[in-house]
PDB file as gemmi writes it, atoms N, CA and C in Angstrom:
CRYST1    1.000    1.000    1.000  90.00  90.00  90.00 P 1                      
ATOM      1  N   UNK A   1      14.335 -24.308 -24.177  1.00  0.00           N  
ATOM      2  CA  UNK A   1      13.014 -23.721 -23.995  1.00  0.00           C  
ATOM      3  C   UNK A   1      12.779 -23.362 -22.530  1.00  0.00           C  
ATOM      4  N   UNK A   2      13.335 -24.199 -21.339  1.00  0.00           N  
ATOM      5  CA  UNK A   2      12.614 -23.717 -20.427  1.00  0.00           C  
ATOM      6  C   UNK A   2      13.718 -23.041 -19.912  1.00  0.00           C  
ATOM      7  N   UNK A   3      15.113 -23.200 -20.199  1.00  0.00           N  
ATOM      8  CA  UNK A   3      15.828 -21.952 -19.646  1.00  0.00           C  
ATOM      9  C   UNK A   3      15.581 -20.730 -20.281  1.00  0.00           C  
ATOM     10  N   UNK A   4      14.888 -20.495 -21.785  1.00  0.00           N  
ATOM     11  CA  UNK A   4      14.366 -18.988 -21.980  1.00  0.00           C  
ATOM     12  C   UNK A   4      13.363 -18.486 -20.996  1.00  0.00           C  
ATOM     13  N   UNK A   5      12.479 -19.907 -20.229  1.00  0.00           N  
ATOM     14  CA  UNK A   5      11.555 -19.350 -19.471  1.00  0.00           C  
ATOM     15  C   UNK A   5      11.930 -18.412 -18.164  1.00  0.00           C  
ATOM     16  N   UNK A   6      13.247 -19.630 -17.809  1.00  0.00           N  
ATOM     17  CA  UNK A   6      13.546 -19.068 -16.407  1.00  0.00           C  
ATOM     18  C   UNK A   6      14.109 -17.557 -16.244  1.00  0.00           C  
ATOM     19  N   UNK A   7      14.536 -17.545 -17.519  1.00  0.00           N  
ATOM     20  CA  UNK A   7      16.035 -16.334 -17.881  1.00  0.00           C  
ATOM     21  C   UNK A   7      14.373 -14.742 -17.848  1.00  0.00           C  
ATOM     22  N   UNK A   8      13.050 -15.486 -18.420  1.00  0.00           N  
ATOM     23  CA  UNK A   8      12.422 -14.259 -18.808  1.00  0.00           C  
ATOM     24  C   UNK A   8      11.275 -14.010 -17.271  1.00  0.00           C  
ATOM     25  N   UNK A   9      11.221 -15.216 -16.892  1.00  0.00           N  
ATOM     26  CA  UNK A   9      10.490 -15.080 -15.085  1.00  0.00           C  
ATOM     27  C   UNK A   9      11.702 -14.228 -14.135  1.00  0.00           C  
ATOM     28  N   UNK A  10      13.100 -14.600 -14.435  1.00  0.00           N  
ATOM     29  CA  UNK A  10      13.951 -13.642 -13.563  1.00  0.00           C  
ATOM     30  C   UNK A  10      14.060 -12.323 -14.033  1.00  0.00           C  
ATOM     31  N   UNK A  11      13.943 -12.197 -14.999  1.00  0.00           N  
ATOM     32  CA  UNK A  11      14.336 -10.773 -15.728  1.00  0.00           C  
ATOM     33  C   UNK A  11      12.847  -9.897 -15.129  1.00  0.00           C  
ATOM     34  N   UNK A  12      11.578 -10.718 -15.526  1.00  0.00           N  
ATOM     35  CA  UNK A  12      10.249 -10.163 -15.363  1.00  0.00           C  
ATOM     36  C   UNK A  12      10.600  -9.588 -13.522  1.00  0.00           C  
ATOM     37  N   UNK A  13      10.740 -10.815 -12.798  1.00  0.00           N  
ATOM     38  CA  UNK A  13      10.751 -10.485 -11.009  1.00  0.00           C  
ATOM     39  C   UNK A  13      12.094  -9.047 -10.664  1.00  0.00           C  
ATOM     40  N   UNK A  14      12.975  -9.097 -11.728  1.00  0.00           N  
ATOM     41  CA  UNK A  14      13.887  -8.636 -11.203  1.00  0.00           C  
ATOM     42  C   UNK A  14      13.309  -6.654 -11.297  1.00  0.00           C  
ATOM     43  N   UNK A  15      12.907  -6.767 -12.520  1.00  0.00           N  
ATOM     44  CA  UNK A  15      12.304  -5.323 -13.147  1.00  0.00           C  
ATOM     45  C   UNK A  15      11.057  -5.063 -12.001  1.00  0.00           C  
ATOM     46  N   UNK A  16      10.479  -6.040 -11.777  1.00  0.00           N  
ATOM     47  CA  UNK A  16       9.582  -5.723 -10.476  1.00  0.00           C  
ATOM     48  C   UNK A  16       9.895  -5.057  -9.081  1.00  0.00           C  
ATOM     49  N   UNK A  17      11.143  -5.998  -8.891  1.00  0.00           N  
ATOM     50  CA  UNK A  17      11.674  -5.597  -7.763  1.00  0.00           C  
ATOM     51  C   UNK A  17      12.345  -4.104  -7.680  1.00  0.00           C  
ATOM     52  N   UNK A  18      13.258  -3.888  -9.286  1.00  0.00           N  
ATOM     53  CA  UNK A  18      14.000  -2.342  -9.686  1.00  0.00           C  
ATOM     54  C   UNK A  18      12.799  -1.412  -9.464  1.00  0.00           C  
ATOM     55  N   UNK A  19      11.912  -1.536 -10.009  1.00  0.00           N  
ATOM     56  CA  UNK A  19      10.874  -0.808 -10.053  1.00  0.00           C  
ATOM     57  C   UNK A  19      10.264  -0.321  -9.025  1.00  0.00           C  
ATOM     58  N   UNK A  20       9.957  -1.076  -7.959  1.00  0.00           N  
ATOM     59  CA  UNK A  20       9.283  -1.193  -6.902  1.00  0.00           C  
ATOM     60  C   UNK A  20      10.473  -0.145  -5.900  1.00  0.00           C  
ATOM     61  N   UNK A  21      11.178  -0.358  -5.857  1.00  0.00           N  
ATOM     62  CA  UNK A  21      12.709   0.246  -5.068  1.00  0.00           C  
ATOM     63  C   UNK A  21      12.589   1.528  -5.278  1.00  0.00           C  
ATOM     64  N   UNK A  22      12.738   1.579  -6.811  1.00  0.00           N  
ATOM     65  CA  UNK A  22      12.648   2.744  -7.485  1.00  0.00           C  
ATOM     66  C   UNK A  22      11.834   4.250  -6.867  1.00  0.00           C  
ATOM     67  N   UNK A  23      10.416   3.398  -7.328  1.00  0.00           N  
ATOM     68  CA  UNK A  23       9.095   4.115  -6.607  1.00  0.00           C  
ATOM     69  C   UNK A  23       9.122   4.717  -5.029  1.00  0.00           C  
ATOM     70  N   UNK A  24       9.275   3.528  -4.526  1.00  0.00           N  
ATOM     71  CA  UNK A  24       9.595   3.487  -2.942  1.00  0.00           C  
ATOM     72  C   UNK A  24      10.430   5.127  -2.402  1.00  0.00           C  
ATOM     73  N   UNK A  25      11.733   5.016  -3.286  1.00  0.00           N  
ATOM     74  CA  UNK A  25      12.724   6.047  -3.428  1.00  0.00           C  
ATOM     75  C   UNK A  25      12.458   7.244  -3.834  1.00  0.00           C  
ATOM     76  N   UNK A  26      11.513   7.528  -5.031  1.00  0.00           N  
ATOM     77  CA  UNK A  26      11.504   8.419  -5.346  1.00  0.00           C  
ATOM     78  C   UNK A  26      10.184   9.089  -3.998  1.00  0.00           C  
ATOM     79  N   UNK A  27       9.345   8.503  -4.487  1.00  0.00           N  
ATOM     80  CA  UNK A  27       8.143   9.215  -3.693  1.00  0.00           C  
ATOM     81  C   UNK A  27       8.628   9.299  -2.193  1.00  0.00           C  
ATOM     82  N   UNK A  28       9.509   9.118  -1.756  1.00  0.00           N  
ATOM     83  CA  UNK A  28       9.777   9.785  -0.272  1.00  0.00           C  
ATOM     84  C   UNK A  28      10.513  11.002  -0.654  1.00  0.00           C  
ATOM     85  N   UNK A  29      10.432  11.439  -1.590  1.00  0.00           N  
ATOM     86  CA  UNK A  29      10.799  12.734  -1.688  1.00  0.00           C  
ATOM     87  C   UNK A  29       9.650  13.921  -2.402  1.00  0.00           C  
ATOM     88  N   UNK A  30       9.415  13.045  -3.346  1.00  0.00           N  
ATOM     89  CA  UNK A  30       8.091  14.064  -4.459  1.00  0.00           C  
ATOM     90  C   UNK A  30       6.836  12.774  -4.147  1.00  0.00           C  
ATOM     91  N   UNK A  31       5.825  14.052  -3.879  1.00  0.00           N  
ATOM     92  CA  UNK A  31       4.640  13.495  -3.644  1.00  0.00           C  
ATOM     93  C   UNK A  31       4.221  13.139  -4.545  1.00  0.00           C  
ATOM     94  N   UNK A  32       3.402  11.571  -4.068  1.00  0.00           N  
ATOM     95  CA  UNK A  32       2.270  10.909  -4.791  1.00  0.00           C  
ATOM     96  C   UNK A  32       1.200  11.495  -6.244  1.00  0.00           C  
ATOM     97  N   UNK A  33       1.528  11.404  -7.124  1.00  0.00           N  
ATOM     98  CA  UNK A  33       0.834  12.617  -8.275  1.00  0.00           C  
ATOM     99  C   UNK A  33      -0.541  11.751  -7.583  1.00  0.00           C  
ATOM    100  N   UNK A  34      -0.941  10.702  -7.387  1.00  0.00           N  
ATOM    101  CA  UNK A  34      -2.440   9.908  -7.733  1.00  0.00           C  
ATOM    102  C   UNK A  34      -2.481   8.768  -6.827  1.00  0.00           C  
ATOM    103  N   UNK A  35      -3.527   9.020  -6.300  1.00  0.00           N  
ATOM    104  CA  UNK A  35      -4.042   7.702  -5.630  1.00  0.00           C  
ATOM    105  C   UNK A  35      -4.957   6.712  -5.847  1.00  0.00           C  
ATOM    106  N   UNK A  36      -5.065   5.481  -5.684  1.00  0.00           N  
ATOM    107  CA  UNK A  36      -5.926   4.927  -6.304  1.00  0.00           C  
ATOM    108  C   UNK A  36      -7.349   5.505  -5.870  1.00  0.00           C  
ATOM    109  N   UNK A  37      -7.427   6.210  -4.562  1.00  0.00           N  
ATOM    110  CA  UNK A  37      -9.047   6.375  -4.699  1.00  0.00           C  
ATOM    111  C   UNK A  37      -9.252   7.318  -5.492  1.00  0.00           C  
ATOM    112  N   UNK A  38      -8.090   8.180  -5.874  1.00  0.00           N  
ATOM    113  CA  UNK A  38      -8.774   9.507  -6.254  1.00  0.00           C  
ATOM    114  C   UNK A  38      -8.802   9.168  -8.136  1.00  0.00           C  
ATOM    115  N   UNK A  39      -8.110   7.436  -8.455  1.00  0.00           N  
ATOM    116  CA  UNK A  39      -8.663   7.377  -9.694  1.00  0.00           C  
ATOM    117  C   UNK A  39     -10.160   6.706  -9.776  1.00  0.00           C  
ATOM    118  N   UNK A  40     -10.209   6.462  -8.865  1.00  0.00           N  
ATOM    119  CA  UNK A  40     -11.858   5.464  -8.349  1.00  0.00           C  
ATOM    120  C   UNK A  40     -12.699   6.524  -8.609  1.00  0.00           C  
ATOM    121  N   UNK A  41     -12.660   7.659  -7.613  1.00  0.00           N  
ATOM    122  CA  UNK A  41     -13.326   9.035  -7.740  1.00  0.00           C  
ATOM    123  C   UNK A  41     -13.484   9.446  -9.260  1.00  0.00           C  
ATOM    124  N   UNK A  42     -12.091   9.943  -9.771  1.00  0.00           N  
ATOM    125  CA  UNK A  42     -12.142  10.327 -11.149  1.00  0.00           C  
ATOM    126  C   UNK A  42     -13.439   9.761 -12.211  1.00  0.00           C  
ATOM    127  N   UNK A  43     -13.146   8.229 -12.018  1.00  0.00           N  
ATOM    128  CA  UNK A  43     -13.509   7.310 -13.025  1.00  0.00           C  
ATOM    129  C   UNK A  43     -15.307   7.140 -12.845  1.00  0.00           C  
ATOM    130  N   UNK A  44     -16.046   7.442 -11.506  1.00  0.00           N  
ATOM    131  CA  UNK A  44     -16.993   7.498 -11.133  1.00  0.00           C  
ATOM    132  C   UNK A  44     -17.717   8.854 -11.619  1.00  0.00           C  
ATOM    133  N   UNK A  45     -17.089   9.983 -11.613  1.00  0.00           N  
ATOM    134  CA  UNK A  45     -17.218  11.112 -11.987  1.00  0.00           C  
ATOM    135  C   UNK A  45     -17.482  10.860 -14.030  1.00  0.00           C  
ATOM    136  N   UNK A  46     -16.941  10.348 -14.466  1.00  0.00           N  
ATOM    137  CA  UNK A  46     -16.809   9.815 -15.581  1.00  0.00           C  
ATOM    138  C   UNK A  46     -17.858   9.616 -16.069  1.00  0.00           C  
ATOM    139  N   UNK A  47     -18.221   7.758 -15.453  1.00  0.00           N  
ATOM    140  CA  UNK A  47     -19.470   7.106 -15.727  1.00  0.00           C  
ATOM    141  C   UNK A  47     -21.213   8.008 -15.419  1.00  0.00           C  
ATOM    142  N   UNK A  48     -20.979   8.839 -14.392  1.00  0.00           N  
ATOM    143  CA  UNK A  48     -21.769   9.689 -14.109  1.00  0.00           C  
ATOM    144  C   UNK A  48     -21.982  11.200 -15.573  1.00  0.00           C  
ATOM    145  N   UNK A  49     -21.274  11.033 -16.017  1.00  0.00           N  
ATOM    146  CA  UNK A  49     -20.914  12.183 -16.962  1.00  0.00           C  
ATOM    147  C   UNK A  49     -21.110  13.590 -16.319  1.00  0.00           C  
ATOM    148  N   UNK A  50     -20.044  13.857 -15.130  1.00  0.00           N  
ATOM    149  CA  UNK A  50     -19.477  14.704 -14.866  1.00  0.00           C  
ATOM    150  C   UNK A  50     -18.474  15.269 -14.860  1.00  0.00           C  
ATOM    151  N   UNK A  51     -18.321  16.624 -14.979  1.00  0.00           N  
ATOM    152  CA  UNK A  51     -16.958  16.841 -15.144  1.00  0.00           C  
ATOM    153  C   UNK A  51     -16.222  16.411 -14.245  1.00  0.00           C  
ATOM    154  N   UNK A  52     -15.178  15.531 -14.505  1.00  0.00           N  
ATOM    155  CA  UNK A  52     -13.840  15.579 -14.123  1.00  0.00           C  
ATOM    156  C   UNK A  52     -12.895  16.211 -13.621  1.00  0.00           C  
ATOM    157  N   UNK A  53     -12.138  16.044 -12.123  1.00  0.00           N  
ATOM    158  CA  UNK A  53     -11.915  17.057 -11.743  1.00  0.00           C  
ATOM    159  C   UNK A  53     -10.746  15.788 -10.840  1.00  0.00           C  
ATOM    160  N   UNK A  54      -9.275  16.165 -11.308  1.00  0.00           N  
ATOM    161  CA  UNK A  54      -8.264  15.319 -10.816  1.00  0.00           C  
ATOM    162  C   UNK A  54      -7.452  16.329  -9.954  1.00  0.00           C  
ATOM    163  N   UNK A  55      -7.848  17.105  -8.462  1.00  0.00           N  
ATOM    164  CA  UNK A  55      -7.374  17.758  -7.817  1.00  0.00           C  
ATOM    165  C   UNK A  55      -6.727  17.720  -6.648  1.00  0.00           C  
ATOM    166  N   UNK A  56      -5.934  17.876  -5.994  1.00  0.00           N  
ATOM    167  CA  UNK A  56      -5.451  17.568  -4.283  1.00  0.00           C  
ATOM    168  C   UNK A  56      -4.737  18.944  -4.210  1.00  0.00           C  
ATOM    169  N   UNK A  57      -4.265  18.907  -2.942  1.00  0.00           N  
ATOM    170  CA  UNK A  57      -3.581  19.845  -2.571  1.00  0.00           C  
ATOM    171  C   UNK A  57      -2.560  19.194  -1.625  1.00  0.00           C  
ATOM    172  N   UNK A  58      -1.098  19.028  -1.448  1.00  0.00           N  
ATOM    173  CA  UNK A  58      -0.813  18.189  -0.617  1.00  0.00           C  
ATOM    174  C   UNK A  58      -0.449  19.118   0.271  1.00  0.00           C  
ATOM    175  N   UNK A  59      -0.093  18.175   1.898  1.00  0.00           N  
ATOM    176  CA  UNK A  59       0.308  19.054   2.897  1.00  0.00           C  
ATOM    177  C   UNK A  59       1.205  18.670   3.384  1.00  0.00           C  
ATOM    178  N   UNK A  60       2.361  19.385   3.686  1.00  0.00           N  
ATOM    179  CA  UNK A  60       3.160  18.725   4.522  1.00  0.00           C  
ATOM    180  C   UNK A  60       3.452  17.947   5.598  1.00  0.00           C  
ATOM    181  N   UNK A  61       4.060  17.069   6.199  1.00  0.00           N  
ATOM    182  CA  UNK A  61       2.972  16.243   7.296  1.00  0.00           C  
ATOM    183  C   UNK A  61       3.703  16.842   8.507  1.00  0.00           C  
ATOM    184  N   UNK A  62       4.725  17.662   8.571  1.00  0.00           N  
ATOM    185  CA  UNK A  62       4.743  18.551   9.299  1.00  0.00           C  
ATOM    186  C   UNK A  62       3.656  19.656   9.829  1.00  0.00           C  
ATOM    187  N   UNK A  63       2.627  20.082   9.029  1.00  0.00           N  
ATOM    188  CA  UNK A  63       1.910  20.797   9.283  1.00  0.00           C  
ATOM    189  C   UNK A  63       0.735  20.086   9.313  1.00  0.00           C  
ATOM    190  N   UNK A  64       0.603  18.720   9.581  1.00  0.00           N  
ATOM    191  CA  UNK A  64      -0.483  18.109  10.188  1.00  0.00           C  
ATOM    192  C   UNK A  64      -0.463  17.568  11.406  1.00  0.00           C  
ATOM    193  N   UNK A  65      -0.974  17.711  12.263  1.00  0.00           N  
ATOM    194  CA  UNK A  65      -0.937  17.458  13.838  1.00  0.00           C  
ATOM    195  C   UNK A  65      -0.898  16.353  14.266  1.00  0.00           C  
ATOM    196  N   UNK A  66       0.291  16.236  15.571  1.00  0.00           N  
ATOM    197  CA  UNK A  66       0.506  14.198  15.967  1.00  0.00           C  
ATOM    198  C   UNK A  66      -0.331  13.722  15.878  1.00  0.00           C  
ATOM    199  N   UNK A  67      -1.527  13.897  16.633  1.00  0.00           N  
ATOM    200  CA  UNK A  67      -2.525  13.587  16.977  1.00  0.00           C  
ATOM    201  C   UNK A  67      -3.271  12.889  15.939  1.00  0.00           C  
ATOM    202  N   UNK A  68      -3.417  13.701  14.656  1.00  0.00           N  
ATOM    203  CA  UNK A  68      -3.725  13.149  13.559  1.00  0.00           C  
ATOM    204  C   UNK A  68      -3.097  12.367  12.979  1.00  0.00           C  
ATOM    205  N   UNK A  69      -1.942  11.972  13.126  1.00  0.00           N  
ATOM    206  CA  UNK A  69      -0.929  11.581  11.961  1.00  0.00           C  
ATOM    207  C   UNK A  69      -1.094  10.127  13.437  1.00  0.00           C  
ATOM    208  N   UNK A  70      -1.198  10.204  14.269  1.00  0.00           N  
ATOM    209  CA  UNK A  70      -1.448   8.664  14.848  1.00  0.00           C  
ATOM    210  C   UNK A  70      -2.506   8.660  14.641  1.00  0.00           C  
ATOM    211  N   UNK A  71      -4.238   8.973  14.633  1.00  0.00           N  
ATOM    212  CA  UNK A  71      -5.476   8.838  14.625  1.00  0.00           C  
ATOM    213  C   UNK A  71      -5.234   7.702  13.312  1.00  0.00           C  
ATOM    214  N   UNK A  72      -4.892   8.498  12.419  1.00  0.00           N  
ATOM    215  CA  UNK A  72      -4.600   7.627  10.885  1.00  0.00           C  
ATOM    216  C   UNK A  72      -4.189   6.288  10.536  1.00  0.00           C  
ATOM    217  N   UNK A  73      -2.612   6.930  11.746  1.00  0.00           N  
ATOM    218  CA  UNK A  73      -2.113   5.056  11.538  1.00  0.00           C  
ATOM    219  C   UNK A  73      -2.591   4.185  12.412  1.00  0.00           C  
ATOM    220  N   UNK A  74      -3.340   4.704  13.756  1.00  0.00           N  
ATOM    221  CA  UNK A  74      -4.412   3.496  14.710  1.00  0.00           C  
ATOM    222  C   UNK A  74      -5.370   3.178  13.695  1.00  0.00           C  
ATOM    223  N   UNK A  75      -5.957   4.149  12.781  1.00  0.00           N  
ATOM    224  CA  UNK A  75      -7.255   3.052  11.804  1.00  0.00           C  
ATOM    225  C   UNK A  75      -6.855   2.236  11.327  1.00  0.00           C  
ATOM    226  N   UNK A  76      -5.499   1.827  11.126  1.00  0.00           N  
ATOM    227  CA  UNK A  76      -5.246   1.043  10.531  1.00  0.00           C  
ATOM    228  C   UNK A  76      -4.928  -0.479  10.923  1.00  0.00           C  
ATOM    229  N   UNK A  77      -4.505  -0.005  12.409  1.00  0.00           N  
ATOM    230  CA  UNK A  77      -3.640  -0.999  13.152  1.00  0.00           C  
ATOM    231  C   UNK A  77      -3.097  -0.270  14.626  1.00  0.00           C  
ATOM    232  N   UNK A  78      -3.793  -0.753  15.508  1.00  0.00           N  
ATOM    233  CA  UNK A  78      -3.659   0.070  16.973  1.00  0.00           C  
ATOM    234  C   UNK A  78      -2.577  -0.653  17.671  1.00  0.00           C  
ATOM    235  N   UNK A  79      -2.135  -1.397  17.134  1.00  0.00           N  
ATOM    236  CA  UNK A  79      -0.208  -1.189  18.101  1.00  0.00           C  
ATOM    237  C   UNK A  79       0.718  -1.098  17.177  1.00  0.00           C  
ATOM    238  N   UNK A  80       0.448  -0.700  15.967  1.00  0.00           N  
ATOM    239  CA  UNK A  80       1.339   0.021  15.180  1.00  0.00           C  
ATOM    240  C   UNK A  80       2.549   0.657  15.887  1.00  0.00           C  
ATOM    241  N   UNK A  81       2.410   1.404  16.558  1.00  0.00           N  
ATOM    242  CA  UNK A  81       3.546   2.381  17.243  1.00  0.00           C  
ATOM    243  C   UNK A  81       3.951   0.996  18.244  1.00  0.00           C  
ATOM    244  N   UNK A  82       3.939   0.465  18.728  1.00  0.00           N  
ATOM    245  CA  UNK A  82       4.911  -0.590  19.497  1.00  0.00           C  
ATOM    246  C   UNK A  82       5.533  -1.714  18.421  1.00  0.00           C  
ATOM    247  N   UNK A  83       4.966  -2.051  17.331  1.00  0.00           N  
ATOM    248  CA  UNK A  83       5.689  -3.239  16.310  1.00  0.00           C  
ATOM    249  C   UNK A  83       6.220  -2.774  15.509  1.00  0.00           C  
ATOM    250  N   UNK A  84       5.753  -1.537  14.966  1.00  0.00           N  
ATOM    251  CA  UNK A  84       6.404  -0.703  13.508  1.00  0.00           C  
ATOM    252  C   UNK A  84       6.518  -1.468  12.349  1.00  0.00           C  
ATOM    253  N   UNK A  85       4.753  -2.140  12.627  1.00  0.00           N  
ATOM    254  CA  UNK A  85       5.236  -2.612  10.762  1.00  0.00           C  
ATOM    255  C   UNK A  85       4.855  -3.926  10.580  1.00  0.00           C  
ATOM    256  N   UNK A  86       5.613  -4.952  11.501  1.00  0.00           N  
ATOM    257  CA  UNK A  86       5.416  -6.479  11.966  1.00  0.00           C  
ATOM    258  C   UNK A  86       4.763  -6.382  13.183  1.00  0.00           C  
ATOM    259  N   UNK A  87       3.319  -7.146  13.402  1.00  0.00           N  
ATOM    260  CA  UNK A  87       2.776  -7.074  14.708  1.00  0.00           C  
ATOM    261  C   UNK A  87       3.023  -9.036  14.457  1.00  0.00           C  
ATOM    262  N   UNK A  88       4.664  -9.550  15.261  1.00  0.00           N  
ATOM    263  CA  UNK A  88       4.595 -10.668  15.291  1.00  0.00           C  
ATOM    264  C   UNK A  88       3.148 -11.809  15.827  1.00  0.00           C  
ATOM    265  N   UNK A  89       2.685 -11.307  17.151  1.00  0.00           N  
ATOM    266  CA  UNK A  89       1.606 -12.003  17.255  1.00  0.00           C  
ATOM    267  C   UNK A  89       0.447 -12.004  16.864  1.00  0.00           C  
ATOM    268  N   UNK A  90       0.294 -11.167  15.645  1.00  0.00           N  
ATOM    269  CA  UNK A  90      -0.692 -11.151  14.887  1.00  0.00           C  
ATOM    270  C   UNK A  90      -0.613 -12.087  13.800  1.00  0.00           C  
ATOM    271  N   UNK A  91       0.808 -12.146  13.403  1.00  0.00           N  
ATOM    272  CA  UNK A  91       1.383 -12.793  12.131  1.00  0.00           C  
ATOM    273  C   UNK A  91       1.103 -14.251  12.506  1.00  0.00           C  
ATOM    274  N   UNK A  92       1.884 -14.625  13.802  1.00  0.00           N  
ATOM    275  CA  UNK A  92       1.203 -15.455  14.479  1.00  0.00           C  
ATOM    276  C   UNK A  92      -0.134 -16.260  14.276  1.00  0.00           C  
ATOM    277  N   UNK A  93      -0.963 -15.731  14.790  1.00  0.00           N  
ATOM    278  CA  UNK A  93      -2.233 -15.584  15.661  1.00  0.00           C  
ATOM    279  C   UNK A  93      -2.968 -15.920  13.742  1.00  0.00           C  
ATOM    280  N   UNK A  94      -2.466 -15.340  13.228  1.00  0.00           N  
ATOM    281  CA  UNK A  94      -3.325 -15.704  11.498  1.00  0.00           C  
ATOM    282  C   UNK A  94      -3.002 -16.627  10.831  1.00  0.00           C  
ATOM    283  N   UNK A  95      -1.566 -17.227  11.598  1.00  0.00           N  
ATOM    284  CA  UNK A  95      -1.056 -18.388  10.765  1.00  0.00           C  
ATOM    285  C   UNK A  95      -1.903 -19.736  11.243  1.00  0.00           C  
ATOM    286  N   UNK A  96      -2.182 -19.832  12.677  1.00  0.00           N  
ATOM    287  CA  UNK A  96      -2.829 -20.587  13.040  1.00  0.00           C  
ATOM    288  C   UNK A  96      -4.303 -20.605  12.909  1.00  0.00           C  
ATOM    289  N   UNK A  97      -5.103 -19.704  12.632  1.00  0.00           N  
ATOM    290  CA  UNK A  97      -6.164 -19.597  11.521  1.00  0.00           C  
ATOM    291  C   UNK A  97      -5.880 -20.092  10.111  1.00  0.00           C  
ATOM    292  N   UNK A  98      -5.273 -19.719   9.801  1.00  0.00           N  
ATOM    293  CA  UNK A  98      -5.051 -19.959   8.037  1.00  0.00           C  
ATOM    294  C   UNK A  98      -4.786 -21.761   8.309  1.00  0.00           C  
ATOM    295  N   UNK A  99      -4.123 -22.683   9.058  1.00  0.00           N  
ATOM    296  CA  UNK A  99      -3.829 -23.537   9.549  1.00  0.00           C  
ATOM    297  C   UNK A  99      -4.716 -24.315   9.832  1.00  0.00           C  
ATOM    298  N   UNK A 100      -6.243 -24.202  10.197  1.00  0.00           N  
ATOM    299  CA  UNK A 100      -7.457 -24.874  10.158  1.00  0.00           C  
ATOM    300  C   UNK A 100      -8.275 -24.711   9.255  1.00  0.00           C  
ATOM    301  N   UNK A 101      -7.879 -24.096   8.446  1.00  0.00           N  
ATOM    302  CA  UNK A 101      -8.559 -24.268   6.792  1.00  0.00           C  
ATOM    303  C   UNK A 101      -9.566 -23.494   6.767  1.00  0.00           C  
ATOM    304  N   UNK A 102      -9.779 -22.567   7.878  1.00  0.00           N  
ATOM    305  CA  UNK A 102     -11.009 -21.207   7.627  1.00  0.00           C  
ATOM    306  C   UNK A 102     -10.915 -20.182   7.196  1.00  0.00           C  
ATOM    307  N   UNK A 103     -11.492 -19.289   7.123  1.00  0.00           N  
ATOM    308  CA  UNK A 103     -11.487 -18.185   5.773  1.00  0.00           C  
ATOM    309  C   UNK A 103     -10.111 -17.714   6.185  1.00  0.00           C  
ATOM    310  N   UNK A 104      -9.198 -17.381   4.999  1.00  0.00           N  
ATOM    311  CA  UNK A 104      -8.039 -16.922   5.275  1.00  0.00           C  
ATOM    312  C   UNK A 104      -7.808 -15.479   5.987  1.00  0.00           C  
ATOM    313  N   UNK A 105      -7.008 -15.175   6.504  1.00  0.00           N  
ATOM    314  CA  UNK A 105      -6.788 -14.103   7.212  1.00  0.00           C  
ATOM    315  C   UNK A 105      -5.507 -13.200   7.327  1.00  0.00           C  
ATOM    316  N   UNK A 106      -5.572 -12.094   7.082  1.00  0.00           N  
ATOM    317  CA  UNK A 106      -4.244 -11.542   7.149  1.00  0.00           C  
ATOM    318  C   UNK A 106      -3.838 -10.941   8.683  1.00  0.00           C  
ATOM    319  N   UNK A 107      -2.534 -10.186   8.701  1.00  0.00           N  
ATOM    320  CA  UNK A 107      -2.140 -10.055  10.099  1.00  0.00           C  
ATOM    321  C   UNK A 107      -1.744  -8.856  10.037  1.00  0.00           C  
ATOM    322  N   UNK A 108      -0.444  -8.589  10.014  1.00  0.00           N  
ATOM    323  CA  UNK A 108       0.518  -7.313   9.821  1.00  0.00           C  
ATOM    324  C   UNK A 108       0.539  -6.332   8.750  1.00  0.00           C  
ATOM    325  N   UNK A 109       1.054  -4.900   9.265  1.00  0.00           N  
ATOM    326  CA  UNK A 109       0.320  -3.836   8.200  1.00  0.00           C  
ATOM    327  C   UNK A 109       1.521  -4.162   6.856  1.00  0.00           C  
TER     328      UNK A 109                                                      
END                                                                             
């Protein structure tokens, strides 16, 4: 019994992980059909009983300007461009928060 469990928790993590790879892979090539806001949007449009309207236009991010394309990733995280990803002393800096038992906190993008 509990090796069917383990055999169906590895199989479950493993399809997660294929999957996830998968996605990762493909969409750096073909754009995103949907985003979650724009199903948030959709679904609001909905409850409102309006028409529905599931539209984008994508752009190449070549033809969107540095300037912008950092404006974007500073909202997110302003030393982004020096850590790329891991801001260790942030990771840091939240562990020792999370470590005194106050509201939990995240760190890195």
């Amino acid at each position: 019994m509990l090796k069917k469990f383990f055999r169906f928790l590895f199989k479950t993590v493993l399809w997660f992980v294929v999957v996830s790879i998968a996605l990762v892979v493909l969409f750096r090539w073909v754009p995103v059909p949907a985003t979650p806001l724009m199903a948030i949007r959709y679904f609001e449009q909905k409850k409102e009983d309006k028409n529905r309207v599931f539209k984008h236009d994508w752009v190449p991010l070549e033809k969107i300007s540095k300037n912008l394309q950092l404006a974007v990733i500073c909202s997110e995280d302003q030393n982004f461009v020096t850590h790329n990803g891991f801001d260790m002393k942030a990771i840091e800096k939240a562990m020792e928060h999370n470590k005194k038992g106050k509201k939990v906190r995240g760190a890195s993008t």
